[in-house]
py3Dmol code that shows the C-alpha trace and the ligand (Angstrom):
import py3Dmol

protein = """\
ATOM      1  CA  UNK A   1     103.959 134.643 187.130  1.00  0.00           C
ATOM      2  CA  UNK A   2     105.326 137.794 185.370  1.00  0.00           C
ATOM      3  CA  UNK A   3     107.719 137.163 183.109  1.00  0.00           C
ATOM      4  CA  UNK A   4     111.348 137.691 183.554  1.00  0.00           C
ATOM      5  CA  UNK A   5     112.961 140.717 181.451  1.00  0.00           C
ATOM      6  CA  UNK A   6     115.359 139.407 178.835  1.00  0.00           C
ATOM      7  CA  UNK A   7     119.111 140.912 179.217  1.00  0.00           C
ATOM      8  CA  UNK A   8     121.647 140.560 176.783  1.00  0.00           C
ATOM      9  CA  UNK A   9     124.585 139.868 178.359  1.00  0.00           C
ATOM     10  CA  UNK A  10     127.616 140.790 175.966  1.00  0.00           C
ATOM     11  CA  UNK A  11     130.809 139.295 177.554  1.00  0.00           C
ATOM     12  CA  UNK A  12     131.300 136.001 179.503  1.00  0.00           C
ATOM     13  CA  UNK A  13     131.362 137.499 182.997  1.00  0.00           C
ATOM     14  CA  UNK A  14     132.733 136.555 186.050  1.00  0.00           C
ATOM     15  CA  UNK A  15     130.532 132.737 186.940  1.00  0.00           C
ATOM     16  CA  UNK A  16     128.978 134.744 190.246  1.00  0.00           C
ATOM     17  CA  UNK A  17     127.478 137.253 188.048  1.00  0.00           C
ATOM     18  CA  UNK A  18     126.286 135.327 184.969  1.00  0.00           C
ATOM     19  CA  UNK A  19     124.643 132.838 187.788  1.00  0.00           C
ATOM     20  CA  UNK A  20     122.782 135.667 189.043  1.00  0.00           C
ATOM     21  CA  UNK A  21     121.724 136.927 185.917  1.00  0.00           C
ATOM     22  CA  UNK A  22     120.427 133.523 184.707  1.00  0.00           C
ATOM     23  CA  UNK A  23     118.416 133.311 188.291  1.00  0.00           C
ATOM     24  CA  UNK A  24     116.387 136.567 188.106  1.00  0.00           C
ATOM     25  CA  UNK A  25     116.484 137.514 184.294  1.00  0.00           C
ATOM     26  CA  UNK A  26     115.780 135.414 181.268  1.00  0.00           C
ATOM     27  CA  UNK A  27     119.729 136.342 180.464  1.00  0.00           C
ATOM     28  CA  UNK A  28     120.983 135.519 176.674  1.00  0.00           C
ATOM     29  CA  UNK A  29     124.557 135.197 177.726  1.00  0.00           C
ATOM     30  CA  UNK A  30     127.731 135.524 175.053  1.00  0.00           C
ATOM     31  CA  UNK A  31     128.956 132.162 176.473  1.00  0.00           C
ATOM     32  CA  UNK A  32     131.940 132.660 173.334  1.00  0.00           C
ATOM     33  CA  UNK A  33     132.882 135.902 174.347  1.00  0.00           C
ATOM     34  CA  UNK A  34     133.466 137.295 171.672  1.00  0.00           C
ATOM     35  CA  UNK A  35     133.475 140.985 171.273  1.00  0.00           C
ATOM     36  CA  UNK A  36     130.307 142.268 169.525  1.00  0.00           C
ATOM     37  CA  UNK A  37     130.858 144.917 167.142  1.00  0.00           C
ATOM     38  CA  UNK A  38     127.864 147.295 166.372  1.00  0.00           C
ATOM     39  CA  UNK A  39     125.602 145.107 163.795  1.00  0.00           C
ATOM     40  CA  UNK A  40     125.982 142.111 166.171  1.00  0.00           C
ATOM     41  CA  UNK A  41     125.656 144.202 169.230  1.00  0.00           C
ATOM     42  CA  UNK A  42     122.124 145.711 167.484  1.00  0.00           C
ATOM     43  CA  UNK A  43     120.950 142.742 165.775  1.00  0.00           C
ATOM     44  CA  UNK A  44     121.350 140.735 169.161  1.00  0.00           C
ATOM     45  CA  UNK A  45     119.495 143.109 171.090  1.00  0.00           C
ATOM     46  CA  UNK A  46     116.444 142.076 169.273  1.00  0.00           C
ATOM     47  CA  UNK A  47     113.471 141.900 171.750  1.00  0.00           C
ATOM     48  CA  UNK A  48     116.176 142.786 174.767  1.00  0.00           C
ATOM     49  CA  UNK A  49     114.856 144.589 177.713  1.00  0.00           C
ATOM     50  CA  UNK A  50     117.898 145.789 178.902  1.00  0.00           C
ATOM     51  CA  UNK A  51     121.681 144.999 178.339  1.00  0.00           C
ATOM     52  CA  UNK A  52     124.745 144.100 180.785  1.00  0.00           C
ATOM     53  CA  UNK A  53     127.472 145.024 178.852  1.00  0.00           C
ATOM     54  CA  UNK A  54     131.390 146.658 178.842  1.00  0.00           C
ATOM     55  CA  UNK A  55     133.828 148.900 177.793  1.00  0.00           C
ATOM     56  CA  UNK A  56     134.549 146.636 174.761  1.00  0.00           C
ATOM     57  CA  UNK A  57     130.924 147.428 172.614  1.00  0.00           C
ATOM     58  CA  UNK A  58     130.288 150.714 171.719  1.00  0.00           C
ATOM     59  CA  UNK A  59     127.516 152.929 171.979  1.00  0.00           C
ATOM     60  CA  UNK A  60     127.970 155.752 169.345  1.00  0.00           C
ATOM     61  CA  UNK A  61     125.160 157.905 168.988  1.00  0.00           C
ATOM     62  CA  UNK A  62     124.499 155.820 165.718  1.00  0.00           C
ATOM     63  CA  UNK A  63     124.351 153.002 167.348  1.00  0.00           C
ATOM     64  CA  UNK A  64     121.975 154.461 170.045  1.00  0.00           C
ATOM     65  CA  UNK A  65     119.800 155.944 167.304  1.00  0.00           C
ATOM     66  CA  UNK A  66     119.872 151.763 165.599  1.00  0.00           C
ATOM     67  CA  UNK A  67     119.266 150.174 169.228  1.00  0.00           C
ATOM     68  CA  UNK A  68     115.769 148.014 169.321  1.00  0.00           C
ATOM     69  CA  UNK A  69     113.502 150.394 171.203  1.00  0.00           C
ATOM     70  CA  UNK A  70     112.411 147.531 173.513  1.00  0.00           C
ATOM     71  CA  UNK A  71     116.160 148.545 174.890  1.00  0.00           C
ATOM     72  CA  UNK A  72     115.425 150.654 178.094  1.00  0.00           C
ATOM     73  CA  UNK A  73     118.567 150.076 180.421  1.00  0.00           C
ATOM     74  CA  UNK A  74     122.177 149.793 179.820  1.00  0.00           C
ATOM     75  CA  UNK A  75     124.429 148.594 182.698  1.00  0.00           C
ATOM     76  CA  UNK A  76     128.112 148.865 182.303  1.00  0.00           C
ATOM     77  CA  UNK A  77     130.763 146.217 183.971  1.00  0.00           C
ATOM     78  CA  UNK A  78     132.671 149.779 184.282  1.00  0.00           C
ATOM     79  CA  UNK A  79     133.480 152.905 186.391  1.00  0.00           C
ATOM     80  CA  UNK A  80     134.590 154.641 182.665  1.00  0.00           C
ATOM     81  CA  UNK A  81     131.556 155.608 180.655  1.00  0.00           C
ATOM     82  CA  UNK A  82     133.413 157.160 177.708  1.00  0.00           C
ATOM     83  CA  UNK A  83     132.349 154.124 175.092  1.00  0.00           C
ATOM     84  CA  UNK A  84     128.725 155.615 175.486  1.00  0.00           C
ATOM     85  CA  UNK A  85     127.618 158.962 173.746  1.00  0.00           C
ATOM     86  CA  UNK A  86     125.897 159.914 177.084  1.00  0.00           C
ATOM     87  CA  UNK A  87     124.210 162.817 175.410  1.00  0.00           C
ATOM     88  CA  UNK A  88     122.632 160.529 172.779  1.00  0.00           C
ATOM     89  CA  UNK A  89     121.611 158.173 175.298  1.00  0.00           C
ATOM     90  CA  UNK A  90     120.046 160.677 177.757  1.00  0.00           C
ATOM     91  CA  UNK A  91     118.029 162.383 174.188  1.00  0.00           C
ATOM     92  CA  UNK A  92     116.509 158.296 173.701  1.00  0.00           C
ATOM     93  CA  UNK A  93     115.442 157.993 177.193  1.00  0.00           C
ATOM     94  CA  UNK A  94     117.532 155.086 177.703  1.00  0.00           C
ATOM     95  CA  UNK A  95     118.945 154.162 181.426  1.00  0.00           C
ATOM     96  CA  UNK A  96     122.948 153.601 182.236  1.00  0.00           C
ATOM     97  CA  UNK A  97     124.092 152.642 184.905  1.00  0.00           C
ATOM     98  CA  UNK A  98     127.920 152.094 185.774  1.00  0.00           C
ATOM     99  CA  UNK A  99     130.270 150.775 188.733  1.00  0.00           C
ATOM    100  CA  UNK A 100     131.505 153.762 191.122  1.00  0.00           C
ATOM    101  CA  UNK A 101     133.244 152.781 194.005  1.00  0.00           C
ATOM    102  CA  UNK A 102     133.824 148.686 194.192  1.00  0.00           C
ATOM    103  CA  UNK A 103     136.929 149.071 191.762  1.00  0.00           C
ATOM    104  CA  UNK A 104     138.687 151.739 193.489  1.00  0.00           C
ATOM    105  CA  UNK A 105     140.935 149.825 195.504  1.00  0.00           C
ATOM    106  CA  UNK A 106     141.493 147.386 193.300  1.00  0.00           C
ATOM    107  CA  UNK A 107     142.555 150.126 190.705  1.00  0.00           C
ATOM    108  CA  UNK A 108     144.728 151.966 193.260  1.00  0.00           C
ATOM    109  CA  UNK A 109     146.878 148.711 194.119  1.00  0.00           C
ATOM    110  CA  UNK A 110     147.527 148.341 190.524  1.00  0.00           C
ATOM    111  CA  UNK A 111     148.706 152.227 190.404  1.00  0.00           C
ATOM    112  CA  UNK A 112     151.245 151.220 193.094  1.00  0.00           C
ATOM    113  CA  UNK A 113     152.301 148.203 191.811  1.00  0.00           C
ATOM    114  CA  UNK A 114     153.509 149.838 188.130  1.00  0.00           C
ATOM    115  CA  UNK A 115     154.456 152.912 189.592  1.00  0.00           C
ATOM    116  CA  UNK A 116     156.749 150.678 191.936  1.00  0.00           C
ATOM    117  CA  UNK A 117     157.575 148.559 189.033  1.00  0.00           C
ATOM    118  CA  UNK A 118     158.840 151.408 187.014  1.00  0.00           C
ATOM    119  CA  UNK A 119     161.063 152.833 189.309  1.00  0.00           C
ATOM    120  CA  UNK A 120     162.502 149.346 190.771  1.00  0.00           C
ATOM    121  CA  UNK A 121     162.995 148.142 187.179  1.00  0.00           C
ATOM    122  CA  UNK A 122     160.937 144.924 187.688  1.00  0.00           C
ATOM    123  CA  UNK A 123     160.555 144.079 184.320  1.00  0.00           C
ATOM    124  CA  UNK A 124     164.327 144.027 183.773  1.00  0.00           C
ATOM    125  CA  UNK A 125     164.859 142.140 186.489  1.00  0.00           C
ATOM    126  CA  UNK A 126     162.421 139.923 185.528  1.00  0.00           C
ATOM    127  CA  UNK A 127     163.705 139.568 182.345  1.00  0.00           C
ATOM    128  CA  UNK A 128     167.006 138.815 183.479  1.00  0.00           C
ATOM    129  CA  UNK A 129     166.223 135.858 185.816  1.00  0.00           C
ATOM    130  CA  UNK A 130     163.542 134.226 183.325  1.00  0.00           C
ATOM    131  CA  UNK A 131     166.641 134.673 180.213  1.00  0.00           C
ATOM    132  CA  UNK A 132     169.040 133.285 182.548  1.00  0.00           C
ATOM    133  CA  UNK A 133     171.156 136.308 182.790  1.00  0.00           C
ATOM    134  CA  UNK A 134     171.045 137.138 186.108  1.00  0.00           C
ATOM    135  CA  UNK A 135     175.279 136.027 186.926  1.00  0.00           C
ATOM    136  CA  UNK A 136     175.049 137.465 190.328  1.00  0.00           C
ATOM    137  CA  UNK A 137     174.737 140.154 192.712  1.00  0.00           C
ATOM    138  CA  UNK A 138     176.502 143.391 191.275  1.00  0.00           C
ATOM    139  CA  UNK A 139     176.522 146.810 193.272  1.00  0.00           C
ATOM    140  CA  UNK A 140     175.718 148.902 190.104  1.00  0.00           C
ATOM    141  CA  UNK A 141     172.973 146.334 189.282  1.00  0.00           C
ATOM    142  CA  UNK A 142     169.217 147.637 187.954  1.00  0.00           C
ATOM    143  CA  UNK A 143     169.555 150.941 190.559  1.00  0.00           C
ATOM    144  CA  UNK A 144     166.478 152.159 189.757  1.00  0.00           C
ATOM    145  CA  UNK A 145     164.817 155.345 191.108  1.00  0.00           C
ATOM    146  CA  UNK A 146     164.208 156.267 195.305  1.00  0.00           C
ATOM    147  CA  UNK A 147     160.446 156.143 196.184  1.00  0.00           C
ATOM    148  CA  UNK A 148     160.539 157.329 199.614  1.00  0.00           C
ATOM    149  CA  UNK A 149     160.238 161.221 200.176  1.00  0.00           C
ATOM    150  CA  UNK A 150     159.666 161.779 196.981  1.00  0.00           C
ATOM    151  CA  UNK A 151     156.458 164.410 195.073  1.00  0.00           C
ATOM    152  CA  UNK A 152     153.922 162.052 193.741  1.00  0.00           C
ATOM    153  CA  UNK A 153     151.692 164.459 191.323  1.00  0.00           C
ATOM    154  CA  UNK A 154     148.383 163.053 190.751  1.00  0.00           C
ATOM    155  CA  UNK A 155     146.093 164.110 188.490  1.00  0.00           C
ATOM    156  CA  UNK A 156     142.322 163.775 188.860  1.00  0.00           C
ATOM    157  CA  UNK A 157     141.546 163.494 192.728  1.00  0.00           C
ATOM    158  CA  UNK A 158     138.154 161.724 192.742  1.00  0.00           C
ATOM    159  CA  UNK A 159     137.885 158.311 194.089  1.00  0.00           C
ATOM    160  CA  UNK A 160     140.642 156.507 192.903  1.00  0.00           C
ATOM    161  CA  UNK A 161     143.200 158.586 192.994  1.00  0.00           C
ATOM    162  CA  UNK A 162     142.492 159.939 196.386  1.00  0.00           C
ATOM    163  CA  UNK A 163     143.078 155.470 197.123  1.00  0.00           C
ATOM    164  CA  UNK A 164     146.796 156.012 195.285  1.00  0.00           C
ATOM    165  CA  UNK A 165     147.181 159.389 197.530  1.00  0.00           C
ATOM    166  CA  UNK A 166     146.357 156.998 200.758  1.00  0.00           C
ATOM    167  CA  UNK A 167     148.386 154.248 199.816  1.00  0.00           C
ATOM    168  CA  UNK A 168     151.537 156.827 198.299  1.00  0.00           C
ATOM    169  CA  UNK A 169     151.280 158.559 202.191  1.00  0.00           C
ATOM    170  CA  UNK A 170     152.587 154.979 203.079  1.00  0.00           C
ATOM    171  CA  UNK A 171     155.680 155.095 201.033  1.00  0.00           C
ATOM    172  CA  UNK A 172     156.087 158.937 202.335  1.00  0.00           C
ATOM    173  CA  UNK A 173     155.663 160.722 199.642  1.00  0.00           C
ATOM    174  CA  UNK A 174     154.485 163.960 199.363  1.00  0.00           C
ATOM    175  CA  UNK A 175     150.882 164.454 197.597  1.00  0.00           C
ATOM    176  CA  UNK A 176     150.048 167.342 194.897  1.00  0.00           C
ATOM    177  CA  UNK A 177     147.170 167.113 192.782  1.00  0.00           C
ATOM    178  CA  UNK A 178     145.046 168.451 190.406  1.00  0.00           C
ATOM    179  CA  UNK A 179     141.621 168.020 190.117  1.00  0.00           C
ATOM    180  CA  UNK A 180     138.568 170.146 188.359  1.00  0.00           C
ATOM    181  CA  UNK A 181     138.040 171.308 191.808  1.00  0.00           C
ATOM    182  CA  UNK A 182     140.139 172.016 194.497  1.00  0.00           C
ATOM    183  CA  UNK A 183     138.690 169.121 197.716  1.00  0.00           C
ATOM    184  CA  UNK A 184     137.668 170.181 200.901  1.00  0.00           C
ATOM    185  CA  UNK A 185     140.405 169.354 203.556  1.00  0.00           C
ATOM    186  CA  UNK A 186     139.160 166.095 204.926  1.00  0.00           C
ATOM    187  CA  UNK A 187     139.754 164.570 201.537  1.00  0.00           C
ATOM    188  CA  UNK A 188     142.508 166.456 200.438  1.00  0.00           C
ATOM    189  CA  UNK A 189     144.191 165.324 203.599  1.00  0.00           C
ATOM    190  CA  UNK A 190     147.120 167.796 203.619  1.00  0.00           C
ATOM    191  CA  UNK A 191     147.825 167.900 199.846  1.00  0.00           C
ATOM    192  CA  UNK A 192     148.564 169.880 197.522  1.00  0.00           C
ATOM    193  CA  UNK A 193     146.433 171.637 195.291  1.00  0.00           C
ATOM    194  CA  UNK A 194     147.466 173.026 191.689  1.00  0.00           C
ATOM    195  CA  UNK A 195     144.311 174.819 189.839  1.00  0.00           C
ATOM    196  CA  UNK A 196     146.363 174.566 186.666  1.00  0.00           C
ATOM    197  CA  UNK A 197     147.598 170.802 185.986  1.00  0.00           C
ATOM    198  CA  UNK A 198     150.417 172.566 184.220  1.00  0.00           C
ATOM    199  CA  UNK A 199     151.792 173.672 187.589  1.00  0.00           C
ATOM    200  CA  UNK A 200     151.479 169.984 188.563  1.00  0.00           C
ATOM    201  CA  UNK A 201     153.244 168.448 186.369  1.00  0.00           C
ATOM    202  CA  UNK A 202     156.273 171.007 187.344  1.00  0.00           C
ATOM    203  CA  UNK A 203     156.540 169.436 190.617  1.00  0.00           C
ATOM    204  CA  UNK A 204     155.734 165.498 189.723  1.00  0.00           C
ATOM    205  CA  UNK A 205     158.593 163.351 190.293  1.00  0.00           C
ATOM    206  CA  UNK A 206     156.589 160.909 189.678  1.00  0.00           C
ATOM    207  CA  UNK A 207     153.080 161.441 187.928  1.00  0.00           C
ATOM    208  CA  UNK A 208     150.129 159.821 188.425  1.00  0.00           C
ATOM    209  CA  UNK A 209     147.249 159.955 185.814  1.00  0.00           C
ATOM    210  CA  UNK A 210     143.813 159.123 187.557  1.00  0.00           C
ATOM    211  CA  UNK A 211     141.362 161.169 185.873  1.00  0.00           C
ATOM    212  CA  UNK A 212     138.316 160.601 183.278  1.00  0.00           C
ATOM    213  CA  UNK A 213     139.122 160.506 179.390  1.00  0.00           C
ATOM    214  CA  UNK A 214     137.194 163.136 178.259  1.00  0.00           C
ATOM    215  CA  UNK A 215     137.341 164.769 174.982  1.00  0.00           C
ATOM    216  CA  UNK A 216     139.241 168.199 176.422  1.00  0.00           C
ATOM    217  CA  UNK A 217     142.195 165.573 177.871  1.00  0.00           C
ATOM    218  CA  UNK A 218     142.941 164.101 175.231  1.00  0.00           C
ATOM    219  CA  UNK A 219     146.705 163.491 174.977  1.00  0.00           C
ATOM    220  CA  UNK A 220     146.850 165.545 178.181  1.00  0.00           C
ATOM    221  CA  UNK A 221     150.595 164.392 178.149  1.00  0.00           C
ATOM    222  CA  UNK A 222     152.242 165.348 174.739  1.00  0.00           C
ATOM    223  CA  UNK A 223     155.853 166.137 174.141  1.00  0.00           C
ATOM    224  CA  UNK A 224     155.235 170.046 175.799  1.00  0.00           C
ATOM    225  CA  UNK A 225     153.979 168.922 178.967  1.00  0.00           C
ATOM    226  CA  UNK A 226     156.515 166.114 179.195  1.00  0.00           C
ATOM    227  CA  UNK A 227     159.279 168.598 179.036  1.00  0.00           C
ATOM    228  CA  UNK A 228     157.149 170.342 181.827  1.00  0.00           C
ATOM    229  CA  UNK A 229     158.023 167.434 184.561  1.00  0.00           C
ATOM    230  CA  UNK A 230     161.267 167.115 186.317  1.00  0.00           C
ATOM    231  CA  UNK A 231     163.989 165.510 184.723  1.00  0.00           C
ATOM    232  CA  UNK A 232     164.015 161.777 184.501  1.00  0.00           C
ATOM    233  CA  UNK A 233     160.340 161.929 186.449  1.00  0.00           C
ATOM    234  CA  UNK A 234     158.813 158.770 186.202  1.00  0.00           C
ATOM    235  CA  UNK A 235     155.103 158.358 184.766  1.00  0.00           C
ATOM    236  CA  UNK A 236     152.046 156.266 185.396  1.00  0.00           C
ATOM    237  CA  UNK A 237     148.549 155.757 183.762  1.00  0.00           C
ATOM    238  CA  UNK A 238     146.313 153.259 184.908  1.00  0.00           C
ATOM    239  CA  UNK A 239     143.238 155.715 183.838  1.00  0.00           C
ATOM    240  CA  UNK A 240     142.946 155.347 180.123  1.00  0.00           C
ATOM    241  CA  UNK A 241     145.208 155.433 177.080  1.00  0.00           C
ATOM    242  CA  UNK A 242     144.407 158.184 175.434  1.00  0.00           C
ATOM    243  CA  UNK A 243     145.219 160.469 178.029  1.00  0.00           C
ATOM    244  CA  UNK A 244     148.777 160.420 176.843  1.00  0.00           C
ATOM    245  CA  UNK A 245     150.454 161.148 173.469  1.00  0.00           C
ATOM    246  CA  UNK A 246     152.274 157.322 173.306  1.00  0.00           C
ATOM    247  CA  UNK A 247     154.431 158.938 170.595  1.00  0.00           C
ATOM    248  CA  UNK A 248     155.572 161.663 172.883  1.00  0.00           C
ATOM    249  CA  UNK A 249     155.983 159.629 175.838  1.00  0.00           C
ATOM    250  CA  UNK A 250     157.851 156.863 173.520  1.00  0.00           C
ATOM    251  CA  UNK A 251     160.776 159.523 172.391  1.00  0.00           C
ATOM    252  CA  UNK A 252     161.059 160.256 176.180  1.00  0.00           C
ATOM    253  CA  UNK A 253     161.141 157.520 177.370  1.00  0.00           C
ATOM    254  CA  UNK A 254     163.959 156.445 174.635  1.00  0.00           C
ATOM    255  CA  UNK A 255     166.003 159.347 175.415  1.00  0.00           C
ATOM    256  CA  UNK A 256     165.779 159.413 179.183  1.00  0.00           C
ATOM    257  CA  UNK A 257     164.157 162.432 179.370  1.00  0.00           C
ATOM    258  CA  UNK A 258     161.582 160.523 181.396  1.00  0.00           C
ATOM    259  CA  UNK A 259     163.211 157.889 183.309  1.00  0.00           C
ATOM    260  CA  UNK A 260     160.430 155.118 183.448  1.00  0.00           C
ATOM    261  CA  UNK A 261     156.488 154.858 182.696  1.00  0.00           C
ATOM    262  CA  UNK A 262     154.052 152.156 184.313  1.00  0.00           C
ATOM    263  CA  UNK A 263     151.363 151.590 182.096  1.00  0.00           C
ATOM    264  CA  UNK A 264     147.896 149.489 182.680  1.00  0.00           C
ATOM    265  CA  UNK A 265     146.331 151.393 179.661  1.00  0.00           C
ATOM    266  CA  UNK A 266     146.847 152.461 176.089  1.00  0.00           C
ATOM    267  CA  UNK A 267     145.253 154.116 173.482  1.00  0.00           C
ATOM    268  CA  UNK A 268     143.655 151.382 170.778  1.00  0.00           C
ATOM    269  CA  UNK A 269     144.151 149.278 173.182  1.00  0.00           C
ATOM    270  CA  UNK A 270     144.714 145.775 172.660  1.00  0.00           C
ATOM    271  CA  UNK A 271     146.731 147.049 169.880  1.00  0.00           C
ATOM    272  CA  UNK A 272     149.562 149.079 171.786  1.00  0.00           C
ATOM    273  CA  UNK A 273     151.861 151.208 169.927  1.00  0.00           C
ATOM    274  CA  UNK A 274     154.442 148.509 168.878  1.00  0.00           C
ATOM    275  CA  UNK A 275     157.451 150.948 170.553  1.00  0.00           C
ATOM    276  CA  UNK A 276     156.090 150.547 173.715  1.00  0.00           C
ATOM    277  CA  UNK A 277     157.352 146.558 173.188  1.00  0.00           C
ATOM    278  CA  UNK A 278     161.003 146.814 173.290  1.00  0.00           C
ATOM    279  CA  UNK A 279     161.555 149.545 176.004  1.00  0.00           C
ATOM    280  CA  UNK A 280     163.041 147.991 178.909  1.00  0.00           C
ATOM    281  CA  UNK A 281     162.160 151.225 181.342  1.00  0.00           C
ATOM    282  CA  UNK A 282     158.374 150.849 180.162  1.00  0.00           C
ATOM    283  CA  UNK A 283     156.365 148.462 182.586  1.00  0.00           C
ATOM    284  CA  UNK A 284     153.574 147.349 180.954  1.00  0.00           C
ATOM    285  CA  UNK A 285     150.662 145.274 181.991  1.00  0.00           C
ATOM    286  CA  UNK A 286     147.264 144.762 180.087  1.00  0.00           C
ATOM    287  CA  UNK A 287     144.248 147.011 181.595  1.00  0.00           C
ATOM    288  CA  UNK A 288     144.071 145.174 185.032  1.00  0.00           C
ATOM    289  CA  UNK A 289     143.674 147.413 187.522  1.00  0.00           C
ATOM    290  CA  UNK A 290     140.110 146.193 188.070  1.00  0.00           C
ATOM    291  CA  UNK A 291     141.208 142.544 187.591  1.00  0.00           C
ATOM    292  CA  UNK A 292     140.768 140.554 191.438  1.00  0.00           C
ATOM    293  CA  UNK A 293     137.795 138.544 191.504  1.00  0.00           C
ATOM    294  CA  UNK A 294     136.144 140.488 194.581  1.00  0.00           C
ATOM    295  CA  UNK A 295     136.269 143.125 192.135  1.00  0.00           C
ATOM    296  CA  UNK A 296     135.079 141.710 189.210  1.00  0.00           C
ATOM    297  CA  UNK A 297     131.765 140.048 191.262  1.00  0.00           C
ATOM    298  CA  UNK A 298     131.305 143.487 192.724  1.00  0.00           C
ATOM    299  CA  UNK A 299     131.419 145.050 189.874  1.00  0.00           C
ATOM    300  CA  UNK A 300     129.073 142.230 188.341  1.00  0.00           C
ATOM    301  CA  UNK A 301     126.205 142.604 191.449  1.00  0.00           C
ATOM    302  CA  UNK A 302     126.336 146.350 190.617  1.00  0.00           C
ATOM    303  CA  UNK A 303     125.354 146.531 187.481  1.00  0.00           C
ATOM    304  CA  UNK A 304     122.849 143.599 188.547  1.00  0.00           C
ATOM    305  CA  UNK A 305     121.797 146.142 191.571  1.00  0.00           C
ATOM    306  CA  UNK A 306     120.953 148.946 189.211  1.00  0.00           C
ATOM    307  CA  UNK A 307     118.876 146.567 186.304  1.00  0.00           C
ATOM    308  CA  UNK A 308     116.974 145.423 189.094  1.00  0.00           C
ATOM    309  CA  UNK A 309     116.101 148.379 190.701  1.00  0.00           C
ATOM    310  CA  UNK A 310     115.354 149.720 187.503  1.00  0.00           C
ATOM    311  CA  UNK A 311     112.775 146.940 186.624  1.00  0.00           C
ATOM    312  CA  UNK A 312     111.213 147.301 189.852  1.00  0.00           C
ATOM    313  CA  UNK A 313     110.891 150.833 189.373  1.00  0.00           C
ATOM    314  CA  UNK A 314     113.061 152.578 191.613  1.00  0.00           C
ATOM    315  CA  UNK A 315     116.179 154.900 190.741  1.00  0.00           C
ATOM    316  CA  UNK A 316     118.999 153.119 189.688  1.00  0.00           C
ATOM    317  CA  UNK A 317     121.942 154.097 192.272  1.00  0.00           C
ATOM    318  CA  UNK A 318     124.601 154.108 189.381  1.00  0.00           C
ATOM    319  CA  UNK A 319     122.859 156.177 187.222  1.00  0.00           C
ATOM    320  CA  UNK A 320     124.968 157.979 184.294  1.00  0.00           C
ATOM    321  CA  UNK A 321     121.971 158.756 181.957  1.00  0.00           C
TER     322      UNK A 321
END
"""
ligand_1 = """\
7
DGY
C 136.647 150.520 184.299
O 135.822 150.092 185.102
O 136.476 151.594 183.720
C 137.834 149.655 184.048
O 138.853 150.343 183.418
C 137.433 148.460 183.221
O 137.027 148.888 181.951
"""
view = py3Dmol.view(width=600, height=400)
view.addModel(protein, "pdb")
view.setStyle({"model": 0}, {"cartoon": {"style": "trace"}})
view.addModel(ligand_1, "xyz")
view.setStyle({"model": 1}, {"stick": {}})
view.zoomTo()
view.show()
């Protein structure tokens, strides 16, 4: 009998996925869960074949370059790559692999659910009925923003935010997107398409932020583009944090200028910028658009997929590098 490879495993994933890992590899599993930072991450890689890991290690070219070369294959728990140095990766030789496609809807329901919670005011009214404030029905009460009918801008049209685009057509809005390239009608569906995301952002009444965090977008939204949406426009990022400026969108938020922001991500993330905290027209929820447990198994029996078609010598479908 052939031995089993040995995978680190550097979080405490979902129980269907670590089971499976234990069954076909010989799996050295971060039952703690604790985060590894780089000299644990490379010192417990140590006669690893391959590693199951997330967007919470980091693989910086230096820590590439330190990685035990018995290290072939890399599978994220993650559609986002942008904690690798792909470059430095594909220049060692070394396999990734991440999770296209099982977290989309997932992701998109989330997208819906803060962009409905901003503009409904949930977390007020929350707030009011767990403080015991809530004295009774009042006409003028929480009237937050009108869904319905109105221009939902979304920005990065690949798979997940073409799901907000489906599920947005359900609350009758109107789509406009941008993406790096315009999509053929089928997907586009009728939407549509701005080549410049500045010309986007004119028409968002409400703005959607779907796309990859890559090093040309970062803080995409700063204090000029904000002034670029409609007034009191309403904003949402369930992408990644440091896509916006959270200074800029703090002072707008603050003044009004835009009316309400759903957030799922932030830059530094756990560690929010503190003024986020205390503004009631910010709904805020911590980085769970992938978080059902379907998802989470998928996501888990992906990156299980690609290590074991990469051990038995076949292409890895999820391959990044
Ligand atoms: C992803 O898959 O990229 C999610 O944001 C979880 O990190």
């Amino acid at each position: 009998m052939t031995a089993k490879p040995i995978l680190l495993v550097t979080r405490k994933f979902p129980d269907a996925v670590l089971e499976r890992a234990a069954r076909d590899y010989d799996a050295r599993i971060n039952q703690a869960d604790e985060v590894y930072g780089p000299d644990e991450l490379i010192a417990r890689a140590a006669g690893c074949d391959a590693i199951l890991t997330c967007s919470t290690e980091t693989y910086s070219a230096e820590v590439l370059e330190r990685l035990p070369a018995s290290v072939r294959a890399v599978a994220t728990f993650s559609v986002g790559i942008e904690h690798f140095d792909i470059e430095a990766a594909r220049k060692r030789g070394l396999v990734v692999t991440n999770t296209p496609d099982v977290l989309t809807d997932s992701t998109a329901d989330i997208t819906m659910l803060v962009l409905l919670g901003a503009a409904r005011r949930a977390y007020e009214g929350q707030r009011m009925l767990r403080e015991n404030q809530w004295v009774g029905w009042n006409p003028n009460q929480l009237l937050g923003v009108h869904v319905s009918g109105k221009k939902l801008g979304i920005l990065g049209m690949g798979r997940i935010g073409r799901a907000v685009a489906r599920r947005a057509r359900g609350f009758d809005m109107t789509i406009h997107y941008h993406n790096r390239g315009r999509l053929d009608p089928e997907l586009e569906q009728g939407a549509t398409y701005h080549a410049d995301p500045e010309d986007l952002l004119g028409e968002a009444e409400f703005l959607s932020i779907n796309c990859p965090a890559s090093p040309e977008m970062h803080h995409f939204l700063d204090a000029r583009r904000i002034e670029l949406l409609p007034e009191r426009a309403i904003v949402t990022n369930t992408a990644r944090g440091p896509l916006v400026d959270d200074e800029a969108l703090i002072a707008a938020l603050e003044s009004g200028r835009v009316a309400a922001a759903g957030l799922d991500v932030f830059e530094g993330e756990p560690n929010i910028h503190p003024g986020y905290r205390d503004l009631p027209n910010a709904f805020l929820l911590p980085h769970m658009g992938s978080a059902t447990l379907e998802t989470r198994n998928a996501m888990g029996f992906k990156c299980l997929d690609n290590l074991d078609a990469f051990f038995a010598g076949r292409e890895p479908p999820d391959r990044v590098a």
